[in-house]
KEDRENKE-908943 format. One line per field, with one value per residue (C-alpha): residue in one letter; x, y, z; chain. Coordinates in steps of 0.25 Angstrom, whole numbers, plus 5000, padded with zeros to 4 digits. Layout:
# KEDRENKE-908943
res c(a / ...) .
px c(X / ...) .
py c(Y / ...) .
pz c(Z / ...) .
chain c(A / ...) .
//
This chain:
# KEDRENKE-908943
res c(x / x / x / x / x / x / x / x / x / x / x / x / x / x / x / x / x / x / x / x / x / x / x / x / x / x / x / x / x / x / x / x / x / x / x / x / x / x / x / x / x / x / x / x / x / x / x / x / x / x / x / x / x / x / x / x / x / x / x / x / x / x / x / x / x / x / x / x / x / x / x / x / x / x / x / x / x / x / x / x / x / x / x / x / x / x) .
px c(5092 / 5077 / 5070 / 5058 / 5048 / 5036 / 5027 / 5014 / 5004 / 4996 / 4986 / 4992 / 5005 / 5008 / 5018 / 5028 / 5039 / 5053 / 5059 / 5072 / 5069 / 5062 / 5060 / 5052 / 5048 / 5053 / 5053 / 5068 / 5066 / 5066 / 5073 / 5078 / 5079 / 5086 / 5091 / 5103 / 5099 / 5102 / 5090 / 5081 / 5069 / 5063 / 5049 / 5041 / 5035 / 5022 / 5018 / 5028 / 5028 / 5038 / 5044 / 5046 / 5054 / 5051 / 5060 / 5054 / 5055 / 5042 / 5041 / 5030 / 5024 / 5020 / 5012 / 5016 / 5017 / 5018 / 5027 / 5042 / 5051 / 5061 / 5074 / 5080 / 5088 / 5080 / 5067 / 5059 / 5047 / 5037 / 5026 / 5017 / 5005 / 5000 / 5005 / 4999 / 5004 / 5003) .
py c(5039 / 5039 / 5033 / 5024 / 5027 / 5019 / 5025 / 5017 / 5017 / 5006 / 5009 / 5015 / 5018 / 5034 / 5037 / 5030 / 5035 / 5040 / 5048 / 5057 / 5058 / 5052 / 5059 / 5052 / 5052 / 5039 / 5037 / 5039 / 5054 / 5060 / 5051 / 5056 / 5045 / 5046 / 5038 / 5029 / 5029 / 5017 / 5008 / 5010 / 5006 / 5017 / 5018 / 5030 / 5039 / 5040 / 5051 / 5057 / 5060 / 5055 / 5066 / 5060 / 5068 / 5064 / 5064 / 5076 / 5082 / 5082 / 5081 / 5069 / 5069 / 5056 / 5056 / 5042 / 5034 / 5022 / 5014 / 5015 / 5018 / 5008 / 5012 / 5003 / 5006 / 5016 / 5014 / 5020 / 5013 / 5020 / 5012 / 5017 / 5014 / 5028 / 5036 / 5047 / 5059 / 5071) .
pz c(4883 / 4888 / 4898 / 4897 / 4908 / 4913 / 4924 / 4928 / 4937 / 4942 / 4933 / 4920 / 4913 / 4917 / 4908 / 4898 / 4891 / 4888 / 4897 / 4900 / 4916 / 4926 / 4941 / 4949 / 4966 / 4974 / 4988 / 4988 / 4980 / 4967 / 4957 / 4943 / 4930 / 4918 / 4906 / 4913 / 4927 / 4934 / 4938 / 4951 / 4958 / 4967 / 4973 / 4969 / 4979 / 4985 / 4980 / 4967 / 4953 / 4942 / 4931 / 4919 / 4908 / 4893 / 4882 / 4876 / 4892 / 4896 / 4909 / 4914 / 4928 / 4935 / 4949 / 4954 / 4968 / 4974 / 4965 / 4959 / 4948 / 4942 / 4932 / 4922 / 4909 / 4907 / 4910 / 4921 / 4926 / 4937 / 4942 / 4954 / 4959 / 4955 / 4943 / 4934 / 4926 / 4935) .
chain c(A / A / A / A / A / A / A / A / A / A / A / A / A / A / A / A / A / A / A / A / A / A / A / A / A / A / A / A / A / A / A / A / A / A / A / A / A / A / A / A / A / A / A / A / A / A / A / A / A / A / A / A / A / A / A / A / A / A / A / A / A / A / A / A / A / A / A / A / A / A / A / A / A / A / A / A / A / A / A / A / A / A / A / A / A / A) .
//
């Protein structure tokens, strides 16, 4: 089972899709997501990047700060105040 990501900025959408993991900075540390993880709310980090695995395996890369990450059946959503594609 995949996961649905959602990262946006204040501005744009950055990158939506499935996924088959999610790493992302928060201030707590490095947290990992895959299909089935249990939900959570976590701030991101001033200053951090979020890895987004593809289904295919391709690797995305995401500078973002200032915002959080939220985990629900399967769906992640990133919203920060800035976010780009690195």
């Amino acid at each position: 089972m995949a996961l649905t990501v959602s990262i946006v900025s204040a501005a744009e959408e950055v990158w939506t899709g499935e996924a088959k993991q999610v790493i992302a900075r928060t201030t707590e540390g490095e947290i990992g997501i895959l299909s089935g993880h249990e939900p959570v709310l976590a701030v991101l980090a001033e200053e951090g990047q979020v890895r987004v695995t593809d289904a295919s395996g391709t690797v995305h890369t995401v500078d973002a700060a200032d915002g959080f990450l939220s985990v629900d059946h399967d769906r992640v959503e990133i919203v920060a105040r800035n976010a780009k594609l690195a």
